[in-house]
DSSP file (Angstrom, degrees, kcal/mol; ACC not computed):
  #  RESIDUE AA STRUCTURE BP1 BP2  ACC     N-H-->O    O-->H-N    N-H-->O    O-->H-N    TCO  KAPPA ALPHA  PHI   PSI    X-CA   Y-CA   Z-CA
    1    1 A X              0   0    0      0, 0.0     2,-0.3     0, 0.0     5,-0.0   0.000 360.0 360.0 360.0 156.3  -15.0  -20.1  -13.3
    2    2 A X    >   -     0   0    0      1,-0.1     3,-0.5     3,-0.0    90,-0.0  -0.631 360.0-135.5 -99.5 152.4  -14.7  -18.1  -10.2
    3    3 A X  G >  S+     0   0    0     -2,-0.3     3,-1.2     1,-0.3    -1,-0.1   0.801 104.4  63.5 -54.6 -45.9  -17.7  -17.8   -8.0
    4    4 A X  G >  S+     0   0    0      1,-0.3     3,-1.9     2,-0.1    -1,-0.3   0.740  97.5  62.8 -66.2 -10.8  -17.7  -14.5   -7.3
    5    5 A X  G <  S+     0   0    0     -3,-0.5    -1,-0.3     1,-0.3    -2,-0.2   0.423  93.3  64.7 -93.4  11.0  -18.3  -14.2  -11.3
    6    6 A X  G <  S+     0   0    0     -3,-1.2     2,-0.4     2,-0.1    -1,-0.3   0.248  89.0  84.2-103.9  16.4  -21.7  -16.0  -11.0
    7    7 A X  S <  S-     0   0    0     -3,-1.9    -3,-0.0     1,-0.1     0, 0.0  -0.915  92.5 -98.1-124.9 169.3  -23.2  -13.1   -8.9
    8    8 A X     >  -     0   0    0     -2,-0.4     4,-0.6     1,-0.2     5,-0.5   0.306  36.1-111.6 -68.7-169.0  -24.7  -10.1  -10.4
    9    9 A X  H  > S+     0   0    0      1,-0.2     4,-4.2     2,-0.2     5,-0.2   0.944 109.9  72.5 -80.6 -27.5  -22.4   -6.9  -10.6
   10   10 A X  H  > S+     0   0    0      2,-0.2     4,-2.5     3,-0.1    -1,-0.2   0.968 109.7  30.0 -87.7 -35.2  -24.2   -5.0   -8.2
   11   11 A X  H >4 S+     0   0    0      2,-0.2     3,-4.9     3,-0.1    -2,-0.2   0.790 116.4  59.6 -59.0 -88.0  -22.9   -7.3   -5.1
   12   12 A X  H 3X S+     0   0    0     -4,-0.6     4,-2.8     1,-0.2    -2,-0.2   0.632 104.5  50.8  -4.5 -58.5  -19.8   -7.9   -7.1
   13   13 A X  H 3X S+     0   0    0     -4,-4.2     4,-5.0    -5,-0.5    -1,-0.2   0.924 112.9  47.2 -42.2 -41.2  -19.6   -3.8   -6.8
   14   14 A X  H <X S+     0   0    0     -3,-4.9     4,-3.2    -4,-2.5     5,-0.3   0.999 106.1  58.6 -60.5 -68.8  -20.0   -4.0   -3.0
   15   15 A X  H >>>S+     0   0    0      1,-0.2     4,-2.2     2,-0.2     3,-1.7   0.922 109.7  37.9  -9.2-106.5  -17.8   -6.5   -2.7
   16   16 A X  H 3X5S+     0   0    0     -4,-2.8     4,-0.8     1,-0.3    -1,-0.2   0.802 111.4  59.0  -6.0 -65.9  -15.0   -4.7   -4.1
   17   17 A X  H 3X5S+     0   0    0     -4,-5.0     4,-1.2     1,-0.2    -1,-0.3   0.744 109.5  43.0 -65.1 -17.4  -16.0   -1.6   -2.5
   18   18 A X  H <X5S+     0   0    0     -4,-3.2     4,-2.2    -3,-1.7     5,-0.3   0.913 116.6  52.4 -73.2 -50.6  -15.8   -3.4    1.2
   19   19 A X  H  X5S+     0   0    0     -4,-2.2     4,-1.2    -5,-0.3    -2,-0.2   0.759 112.1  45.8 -72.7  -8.9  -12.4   -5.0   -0.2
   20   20 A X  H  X<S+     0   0    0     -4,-0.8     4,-2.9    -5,-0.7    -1,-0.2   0.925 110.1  47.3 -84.4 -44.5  -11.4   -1.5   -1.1
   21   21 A X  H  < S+     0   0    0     -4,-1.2     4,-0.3     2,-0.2    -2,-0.2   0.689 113.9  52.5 -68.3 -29.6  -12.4    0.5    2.3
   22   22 A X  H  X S+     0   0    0     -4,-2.2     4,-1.8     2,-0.2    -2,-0.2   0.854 109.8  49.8 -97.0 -26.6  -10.5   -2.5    4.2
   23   23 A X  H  < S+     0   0    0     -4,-1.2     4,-0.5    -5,-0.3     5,-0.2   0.920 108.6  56.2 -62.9 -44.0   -6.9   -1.9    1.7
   24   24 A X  T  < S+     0   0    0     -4,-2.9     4,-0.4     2,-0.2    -1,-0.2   0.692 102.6  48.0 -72.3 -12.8   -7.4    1.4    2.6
   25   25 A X  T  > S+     0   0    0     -4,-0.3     4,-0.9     2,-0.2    -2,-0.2   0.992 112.5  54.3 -40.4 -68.3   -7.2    0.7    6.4
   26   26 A X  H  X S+     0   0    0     -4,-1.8     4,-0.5     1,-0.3    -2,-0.2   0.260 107.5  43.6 -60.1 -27.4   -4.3   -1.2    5.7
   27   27 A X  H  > S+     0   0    0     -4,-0.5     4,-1.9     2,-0.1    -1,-0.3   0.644 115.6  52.5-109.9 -29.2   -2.3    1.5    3.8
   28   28 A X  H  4 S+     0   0    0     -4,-0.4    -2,-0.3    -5,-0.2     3,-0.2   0.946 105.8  50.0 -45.0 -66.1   -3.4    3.9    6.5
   29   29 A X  H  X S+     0   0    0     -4,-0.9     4,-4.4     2,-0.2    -3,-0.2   0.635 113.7  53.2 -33.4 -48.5   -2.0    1.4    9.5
   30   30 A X  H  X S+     0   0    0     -4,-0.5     4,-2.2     2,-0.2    -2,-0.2   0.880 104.7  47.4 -35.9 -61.6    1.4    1.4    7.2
   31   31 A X  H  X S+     0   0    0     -4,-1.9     4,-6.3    -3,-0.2    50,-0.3   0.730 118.4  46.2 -57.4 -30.3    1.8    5.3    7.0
   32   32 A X  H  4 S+     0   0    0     -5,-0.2     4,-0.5    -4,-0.2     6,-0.2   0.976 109.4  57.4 -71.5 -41.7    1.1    5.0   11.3
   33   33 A X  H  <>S+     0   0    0     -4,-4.4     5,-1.7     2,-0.2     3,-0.2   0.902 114.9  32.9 -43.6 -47.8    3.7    2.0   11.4
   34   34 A X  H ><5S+     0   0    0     -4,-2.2     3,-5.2     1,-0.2     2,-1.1   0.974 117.9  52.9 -83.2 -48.1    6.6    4.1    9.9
   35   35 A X  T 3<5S+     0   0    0     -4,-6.3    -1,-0.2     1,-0.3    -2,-0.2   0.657 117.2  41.5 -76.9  25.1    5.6    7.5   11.4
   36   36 A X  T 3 5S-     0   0    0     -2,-1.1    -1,-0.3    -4,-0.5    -2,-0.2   0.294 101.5-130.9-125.3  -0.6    5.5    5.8   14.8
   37   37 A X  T < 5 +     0   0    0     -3,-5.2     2,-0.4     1,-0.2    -3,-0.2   0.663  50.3 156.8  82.4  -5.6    8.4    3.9   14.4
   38   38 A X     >< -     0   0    0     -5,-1.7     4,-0.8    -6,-0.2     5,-0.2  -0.462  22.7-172.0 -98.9 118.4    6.3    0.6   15.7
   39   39 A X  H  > S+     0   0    0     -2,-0.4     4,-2.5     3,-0.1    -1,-0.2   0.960  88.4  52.7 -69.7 -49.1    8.5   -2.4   14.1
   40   40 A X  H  > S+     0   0    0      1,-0.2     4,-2.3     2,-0.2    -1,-0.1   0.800 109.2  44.8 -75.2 -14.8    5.3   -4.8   15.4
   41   41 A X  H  > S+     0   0    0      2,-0.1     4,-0.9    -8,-0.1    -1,-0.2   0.920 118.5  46.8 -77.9 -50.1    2.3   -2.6   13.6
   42   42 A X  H  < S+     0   0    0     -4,-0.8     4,-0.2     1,-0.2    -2,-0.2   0.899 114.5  45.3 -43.2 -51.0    4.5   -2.5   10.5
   43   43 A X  H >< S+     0   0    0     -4,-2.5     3,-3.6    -5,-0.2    -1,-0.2   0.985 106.2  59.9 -38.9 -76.6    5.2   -6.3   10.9
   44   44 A X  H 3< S+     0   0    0     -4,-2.3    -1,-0.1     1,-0.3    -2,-0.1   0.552  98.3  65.2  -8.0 -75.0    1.2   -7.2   11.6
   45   45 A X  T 3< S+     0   0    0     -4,-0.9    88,-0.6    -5,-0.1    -1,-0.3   0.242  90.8  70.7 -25.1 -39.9    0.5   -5.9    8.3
   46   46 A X  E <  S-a  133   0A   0     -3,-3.6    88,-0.2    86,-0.2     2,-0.1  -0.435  79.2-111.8-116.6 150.2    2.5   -8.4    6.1
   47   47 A X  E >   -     0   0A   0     86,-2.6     3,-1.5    -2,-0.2    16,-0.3  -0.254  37.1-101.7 -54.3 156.0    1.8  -12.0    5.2
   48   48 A X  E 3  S+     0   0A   0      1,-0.3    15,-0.6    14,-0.1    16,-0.3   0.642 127.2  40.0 -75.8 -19.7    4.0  -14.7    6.5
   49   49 A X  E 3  S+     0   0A   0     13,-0.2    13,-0.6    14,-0.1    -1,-0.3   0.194  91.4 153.8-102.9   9.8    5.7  -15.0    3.3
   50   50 A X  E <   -     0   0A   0     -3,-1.5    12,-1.2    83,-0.2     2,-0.5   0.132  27.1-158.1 -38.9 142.2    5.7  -11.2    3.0
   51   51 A X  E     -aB 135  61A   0     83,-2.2    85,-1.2    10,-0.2     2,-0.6  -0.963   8.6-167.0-129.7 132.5    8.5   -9.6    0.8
   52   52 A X  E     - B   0  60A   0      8,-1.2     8,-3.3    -2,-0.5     2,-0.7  -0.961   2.0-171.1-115.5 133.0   10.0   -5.7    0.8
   53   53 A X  E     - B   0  59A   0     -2,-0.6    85,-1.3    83,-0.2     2,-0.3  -0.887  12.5-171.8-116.1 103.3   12.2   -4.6   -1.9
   54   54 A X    >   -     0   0    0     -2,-0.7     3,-1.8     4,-0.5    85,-0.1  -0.719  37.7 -82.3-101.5 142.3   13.2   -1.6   -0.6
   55   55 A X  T 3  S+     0   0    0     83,-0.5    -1,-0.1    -2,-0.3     3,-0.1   0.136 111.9  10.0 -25.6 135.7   15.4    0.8   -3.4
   56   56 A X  T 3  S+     0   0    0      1,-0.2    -1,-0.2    -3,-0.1     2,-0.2   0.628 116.1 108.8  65.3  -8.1   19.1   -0.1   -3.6
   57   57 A X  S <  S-     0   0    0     -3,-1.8     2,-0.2     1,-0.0    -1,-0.2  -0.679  73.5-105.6-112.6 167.8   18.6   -2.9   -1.8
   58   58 A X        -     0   0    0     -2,-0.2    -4,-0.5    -3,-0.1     2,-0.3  -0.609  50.4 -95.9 -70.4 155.1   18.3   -6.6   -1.3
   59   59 A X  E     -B   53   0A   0     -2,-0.2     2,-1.0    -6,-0.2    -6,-0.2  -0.487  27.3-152.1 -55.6 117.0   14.8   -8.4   -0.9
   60   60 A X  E     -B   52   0A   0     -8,-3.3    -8,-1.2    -2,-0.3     2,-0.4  -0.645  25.2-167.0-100.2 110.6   14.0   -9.0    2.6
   61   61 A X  E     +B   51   0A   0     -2,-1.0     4,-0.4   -10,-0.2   -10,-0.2  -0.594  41.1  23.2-114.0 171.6   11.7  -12.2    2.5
   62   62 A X  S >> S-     0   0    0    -12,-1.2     3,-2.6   -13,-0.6     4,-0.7   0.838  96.8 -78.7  29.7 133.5    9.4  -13.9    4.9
   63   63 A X  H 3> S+     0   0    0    -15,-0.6     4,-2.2   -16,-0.3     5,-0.1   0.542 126.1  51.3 -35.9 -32.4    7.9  -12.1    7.8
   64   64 A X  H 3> S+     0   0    0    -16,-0.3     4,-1.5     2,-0.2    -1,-0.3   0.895 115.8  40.4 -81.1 -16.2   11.4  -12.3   10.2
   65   65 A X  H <> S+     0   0    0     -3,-2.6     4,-1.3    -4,-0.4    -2,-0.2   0.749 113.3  55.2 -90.7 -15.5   13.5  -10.9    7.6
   66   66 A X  H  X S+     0   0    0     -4,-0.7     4,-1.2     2,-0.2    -2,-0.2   0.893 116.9  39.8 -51.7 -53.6   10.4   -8.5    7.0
   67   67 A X  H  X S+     0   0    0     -4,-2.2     4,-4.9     1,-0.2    -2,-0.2   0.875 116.2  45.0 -59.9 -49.9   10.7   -7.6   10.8
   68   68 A X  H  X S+     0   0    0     -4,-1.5     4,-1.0     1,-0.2    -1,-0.2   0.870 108.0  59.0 -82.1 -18.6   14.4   -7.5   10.9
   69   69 A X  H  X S+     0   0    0     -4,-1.3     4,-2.4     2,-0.2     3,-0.5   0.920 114.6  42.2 -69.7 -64.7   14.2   -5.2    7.2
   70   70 A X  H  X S+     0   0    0     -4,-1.2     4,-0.8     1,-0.2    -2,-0.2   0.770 107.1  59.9 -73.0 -22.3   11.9   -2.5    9.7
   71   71 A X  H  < S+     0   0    0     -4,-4.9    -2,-0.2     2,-0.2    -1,-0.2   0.923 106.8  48.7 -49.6 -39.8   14.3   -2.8   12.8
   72   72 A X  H >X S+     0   0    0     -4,-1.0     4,-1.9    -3,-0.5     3,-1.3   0.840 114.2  42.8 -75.0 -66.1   16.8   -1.5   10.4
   73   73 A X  H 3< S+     0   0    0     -4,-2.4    -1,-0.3     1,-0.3    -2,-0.2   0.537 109.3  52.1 -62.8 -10.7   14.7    1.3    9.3
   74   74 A X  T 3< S+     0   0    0     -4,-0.8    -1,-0.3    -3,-0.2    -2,-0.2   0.009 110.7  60.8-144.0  -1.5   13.2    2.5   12.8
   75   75 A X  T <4 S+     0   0    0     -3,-1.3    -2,-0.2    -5,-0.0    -3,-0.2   0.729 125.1  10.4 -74.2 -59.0   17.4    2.5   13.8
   76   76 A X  S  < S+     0   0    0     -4,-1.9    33,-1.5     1,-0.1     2,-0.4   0.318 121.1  66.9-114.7  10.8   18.4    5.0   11.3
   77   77 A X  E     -C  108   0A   0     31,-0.2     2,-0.7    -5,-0.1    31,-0.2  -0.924  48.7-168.7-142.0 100.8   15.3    6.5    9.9
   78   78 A X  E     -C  107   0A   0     29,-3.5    29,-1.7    -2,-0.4     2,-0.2  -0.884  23.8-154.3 -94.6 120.1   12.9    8.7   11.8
   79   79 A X  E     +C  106   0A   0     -2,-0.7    27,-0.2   -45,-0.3     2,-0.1  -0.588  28.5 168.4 -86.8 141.6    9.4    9.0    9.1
   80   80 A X  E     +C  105   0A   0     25,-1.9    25,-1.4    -2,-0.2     2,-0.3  -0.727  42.7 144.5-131.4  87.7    6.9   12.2    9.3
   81   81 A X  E     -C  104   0A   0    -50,-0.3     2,-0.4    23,-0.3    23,-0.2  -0.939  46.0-151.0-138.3 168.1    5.1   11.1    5.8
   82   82 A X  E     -C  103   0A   0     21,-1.1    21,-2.0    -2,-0.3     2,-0.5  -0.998  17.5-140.9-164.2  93.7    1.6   11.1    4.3
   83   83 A X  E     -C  102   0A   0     -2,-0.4     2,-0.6    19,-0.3    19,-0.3  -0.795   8.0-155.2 -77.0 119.1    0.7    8.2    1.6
   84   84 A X  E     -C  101   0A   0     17,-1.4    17,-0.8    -2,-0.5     2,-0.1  -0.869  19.2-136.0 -93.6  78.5   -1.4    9.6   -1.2
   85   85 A X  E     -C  100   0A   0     -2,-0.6    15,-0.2    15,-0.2     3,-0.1  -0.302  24.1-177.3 -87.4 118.5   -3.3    6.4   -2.5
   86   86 A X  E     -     0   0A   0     13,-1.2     2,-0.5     1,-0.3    14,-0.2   0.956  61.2 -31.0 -80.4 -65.8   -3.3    6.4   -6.5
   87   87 A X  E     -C   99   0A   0     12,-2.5    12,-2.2     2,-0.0     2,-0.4  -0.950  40.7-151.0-170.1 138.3   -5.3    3.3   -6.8
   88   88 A X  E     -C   98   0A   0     -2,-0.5    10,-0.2    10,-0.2     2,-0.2  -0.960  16.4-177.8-134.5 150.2   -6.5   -0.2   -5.6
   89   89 A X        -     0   0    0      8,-2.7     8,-0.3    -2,-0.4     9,-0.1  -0.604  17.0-150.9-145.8  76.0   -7.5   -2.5   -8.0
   90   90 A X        -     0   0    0      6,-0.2     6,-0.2    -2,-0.2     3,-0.1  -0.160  14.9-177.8 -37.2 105.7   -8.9   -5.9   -6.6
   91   91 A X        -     0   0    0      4,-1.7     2,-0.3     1,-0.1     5,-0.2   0.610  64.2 -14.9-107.8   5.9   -7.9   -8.3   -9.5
   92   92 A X  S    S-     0   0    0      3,-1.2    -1,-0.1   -88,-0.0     0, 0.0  -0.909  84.9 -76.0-162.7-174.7   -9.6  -11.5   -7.8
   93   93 A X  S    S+     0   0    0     -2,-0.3     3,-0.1     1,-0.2    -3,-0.0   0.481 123.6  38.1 -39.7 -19.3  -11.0  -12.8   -4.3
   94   94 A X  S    S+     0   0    0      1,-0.3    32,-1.4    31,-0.1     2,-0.3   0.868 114.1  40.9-118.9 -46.4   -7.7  -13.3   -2.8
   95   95 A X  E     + D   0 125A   0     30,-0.2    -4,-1.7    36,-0.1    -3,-1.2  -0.870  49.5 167.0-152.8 162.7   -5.6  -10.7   -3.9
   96   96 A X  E     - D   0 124A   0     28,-2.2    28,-1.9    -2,-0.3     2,-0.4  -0.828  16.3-135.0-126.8 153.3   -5.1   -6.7   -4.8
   97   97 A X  E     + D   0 123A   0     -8,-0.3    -8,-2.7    -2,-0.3     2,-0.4  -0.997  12.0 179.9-128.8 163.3   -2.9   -3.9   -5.6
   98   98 A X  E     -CD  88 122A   0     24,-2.0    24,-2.5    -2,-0.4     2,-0.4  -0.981   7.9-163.6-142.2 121.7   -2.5   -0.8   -4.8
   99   99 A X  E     +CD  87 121A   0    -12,-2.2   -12,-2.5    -2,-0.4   -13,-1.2  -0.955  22.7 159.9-113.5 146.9    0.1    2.4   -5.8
  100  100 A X  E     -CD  85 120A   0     20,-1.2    20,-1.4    -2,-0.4     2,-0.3  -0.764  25.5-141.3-140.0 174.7    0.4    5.1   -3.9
  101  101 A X  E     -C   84   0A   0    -17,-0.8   -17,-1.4    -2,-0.2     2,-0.3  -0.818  16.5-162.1-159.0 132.8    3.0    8.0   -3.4
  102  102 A X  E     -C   83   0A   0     16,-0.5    16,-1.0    -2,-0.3     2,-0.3  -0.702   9.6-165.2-123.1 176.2    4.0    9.6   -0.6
  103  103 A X  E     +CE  82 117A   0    -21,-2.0   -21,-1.1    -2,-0.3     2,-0.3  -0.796  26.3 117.5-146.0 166.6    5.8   12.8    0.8
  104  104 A X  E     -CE  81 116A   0     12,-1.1    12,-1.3    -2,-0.3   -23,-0.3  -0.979  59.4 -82.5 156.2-157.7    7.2   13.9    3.8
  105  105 A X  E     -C   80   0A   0    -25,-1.4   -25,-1.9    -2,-0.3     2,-0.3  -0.753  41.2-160.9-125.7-175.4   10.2   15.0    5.6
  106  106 A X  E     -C   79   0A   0      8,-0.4     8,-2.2   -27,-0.2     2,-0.4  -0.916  10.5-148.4-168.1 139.0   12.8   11.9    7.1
  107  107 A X  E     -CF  78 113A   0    -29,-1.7   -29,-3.5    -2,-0.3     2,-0.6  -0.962  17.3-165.8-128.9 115.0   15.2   12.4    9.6
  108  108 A X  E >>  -CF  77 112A   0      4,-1.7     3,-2.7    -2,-0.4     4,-1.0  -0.794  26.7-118.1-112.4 125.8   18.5   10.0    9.0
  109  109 A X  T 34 S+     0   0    0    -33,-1.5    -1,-0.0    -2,-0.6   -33,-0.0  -0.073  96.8  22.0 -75.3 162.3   20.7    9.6   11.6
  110  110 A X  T 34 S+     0   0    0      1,-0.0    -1,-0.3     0, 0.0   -34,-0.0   0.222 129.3  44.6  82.8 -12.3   24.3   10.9   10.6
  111  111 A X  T <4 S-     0   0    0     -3,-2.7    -2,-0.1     1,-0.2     2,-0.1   0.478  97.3-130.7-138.8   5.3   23.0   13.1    8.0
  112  112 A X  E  <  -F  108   0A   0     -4,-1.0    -4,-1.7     2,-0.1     2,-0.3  -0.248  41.3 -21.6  83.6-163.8   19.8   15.1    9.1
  113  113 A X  E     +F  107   0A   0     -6,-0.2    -6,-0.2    -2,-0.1     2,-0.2  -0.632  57.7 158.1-110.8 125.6   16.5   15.9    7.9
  114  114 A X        -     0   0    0     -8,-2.2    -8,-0.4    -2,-0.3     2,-0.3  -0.867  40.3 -80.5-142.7-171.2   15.5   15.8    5.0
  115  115 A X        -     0   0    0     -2,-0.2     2,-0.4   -10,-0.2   -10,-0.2  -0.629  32.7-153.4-104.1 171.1   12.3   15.5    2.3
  116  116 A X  E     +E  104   0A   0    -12,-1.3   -12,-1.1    -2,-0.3     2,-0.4  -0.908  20.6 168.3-116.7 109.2   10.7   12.0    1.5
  117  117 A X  E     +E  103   0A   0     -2,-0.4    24,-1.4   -14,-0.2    25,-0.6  -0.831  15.6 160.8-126.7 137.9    9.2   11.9   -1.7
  118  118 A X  E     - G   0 140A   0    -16,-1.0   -16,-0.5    -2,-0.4     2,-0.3  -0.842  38.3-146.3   6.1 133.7    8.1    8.1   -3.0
  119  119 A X  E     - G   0 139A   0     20,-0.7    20,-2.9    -2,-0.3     2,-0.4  -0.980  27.5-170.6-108.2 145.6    6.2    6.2   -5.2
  120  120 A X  E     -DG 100 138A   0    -20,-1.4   -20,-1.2    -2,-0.3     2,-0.5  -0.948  13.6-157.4-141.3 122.8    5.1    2.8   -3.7
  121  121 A X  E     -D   99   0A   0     16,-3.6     2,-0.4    -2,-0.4   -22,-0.2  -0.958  16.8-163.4-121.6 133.3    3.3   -0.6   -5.3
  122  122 A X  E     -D   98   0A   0    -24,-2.5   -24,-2.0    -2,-0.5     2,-1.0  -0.928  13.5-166.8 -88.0  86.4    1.6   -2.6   -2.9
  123  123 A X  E     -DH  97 135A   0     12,-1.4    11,-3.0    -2,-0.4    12,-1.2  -0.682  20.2-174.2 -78.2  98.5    0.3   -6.7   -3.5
  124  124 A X  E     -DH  96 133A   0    -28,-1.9   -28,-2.2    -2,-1.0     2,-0.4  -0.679   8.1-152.1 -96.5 153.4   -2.1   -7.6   -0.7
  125  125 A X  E     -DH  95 132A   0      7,-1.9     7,-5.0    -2,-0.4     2,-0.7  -0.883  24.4-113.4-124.9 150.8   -3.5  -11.0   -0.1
  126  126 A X  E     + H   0 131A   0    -32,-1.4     2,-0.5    -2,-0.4     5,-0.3  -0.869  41.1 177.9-101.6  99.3   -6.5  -12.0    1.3
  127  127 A X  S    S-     0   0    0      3,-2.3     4,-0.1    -2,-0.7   -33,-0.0  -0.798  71.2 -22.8-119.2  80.5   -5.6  -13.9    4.8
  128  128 A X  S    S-     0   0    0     -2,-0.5    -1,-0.1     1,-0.1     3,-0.1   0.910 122.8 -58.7  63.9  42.2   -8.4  -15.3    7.2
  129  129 A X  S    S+     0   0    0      1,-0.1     2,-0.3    -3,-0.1    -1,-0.1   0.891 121.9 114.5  63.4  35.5  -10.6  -12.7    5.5
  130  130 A X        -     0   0    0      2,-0.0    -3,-2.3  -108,-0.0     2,-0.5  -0.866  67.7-134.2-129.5 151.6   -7.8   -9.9    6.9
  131  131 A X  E     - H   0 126A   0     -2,-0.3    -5,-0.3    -5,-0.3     2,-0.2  -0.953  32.5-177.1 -96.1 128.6   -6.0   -8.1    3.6
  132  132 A X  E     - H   0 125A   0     -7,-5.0    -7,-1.9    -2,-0.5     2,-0.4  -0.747  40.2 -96.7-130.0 173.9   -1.9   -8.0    4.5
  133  133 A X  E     +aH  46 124A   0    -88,-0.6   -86,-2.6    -9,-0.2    -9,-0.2  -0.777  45.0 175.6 -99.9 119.9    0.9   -6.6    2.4
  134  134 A X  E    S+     0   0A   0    -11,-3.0   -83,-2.2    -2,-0.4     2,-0.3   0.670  74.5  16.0 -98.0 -56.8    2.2   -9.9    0.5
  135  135 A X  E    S-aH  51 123A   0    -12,-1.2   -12,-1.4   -85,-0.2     2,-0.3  -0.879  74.5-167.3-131.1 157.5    4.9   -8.0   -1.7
  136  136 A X        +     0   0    0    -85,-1.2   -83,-0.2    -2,-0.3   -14,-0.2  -0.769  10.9 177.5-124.8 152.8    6.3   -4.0   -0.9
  137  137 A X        -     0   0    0     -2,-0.3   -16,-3.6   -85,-0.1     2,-0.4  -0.522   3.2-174.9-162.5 122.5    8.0   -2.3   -3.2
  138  138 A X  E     +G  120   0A   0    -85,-1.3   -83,-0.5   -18,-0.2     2,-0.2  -0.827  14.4 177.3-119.5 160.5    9.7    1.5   -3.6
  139  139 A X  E     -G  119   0A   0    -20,-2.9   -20,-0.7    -2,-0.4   -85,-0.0  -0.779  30.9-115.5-148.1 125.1   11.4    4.1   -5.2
  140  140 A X  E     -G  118   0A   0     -2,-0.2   -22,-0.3   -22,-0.2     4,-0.1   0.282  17.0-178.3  -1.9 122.4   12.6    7.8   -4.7
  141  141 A X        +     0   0    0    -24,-1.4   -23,-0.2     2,-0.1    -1,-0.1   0.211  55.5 118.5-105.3  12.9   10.9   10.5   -7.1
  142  142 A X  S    S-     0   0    0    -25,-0.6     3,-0.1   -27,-0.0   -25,-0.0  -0.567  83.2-119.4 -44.5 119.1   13.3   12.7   -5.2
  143  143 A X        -     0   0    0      1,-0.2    -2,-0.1    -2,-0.1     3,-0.1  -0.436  46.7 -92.8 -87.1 170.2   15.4   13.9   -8.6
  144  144 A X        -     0   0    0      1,-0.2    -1,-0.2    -4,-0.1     2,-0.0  -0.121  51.0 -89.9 -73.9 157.0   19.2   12.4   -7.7
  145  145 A X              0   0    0      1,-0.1    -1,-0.2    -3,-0.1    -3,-0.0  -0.412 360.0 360.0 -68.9 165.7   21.7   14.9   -5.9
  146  146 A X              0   0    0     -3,-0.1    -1,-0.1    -2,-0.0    -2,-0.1   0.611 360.0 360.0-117.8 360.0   23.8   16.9   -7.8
């Protein structure tokens, strides 16, 4: 049995709610990393075995291919976007998720500015008491061109 399930619900609740207020840092710190470009706040973020599965792509996994994954993006991808946080849902002591969706415009080089729409699921882990992005994952609600 887990520990935290031998105290009464009303900690439990706190709990949560502290783990909840610090996820939402965390998805905050994200939205600043891409519109700022900053490969190393995006990086912080992520666990050392951290993975992004970005749309159309391959998986970039563990924290240098995580890095080299946002170099990539911050080359050819300027962000103005706004994460709309659906829900975080702490499912034990160590770890969470969270979906969100966000909007925005995106400026790509070679083909100009255009709008950002996303939906986004989040796995965070619980790391020296810090919550990081363990697994990333998006996709477009942008309907396809025609």
């Amino acid at each position: 049995m887990c520990v935290a399930g031998l105290l009464p619900q009303h900690i439990r609740n706190l709990i949560m709610s502290k783990d909840i207020e610090q996820i939402s840092a965390v998805l905050n710190a994200y939205q600043d990393a891409l519109n700022n470009a900053s490969v190393e706040d995006a990086v912080q973020l992520y666990t050392q075995d951290g993975i992004v599965m970005p749309q159309h792509s391959p998986s970039f996994v563990g924290i240098a291919n995580v890095r080299k994954a946002y170099e990539g993006f911050f080359e050819v991808i300027i962000f103005d976007v706004k994460f709309d946080i659906q829900e975080i849902v702490p499912v034990s002591p160590e770890y969470a998720f969270a979906r969100t969706n966000s909007a925005g415009t995106t400026v790509v080089k070679g083909r100009g500015k255009g709008n950002e729409a996303n939906q986004e699921l989040f796995v965070f882990k619980k790391v020296g008491g810090e919550w990081k992005i363990a697994r990333y994952c998006f996709s477009t609600t942008n309907p396809p061109p025609k």
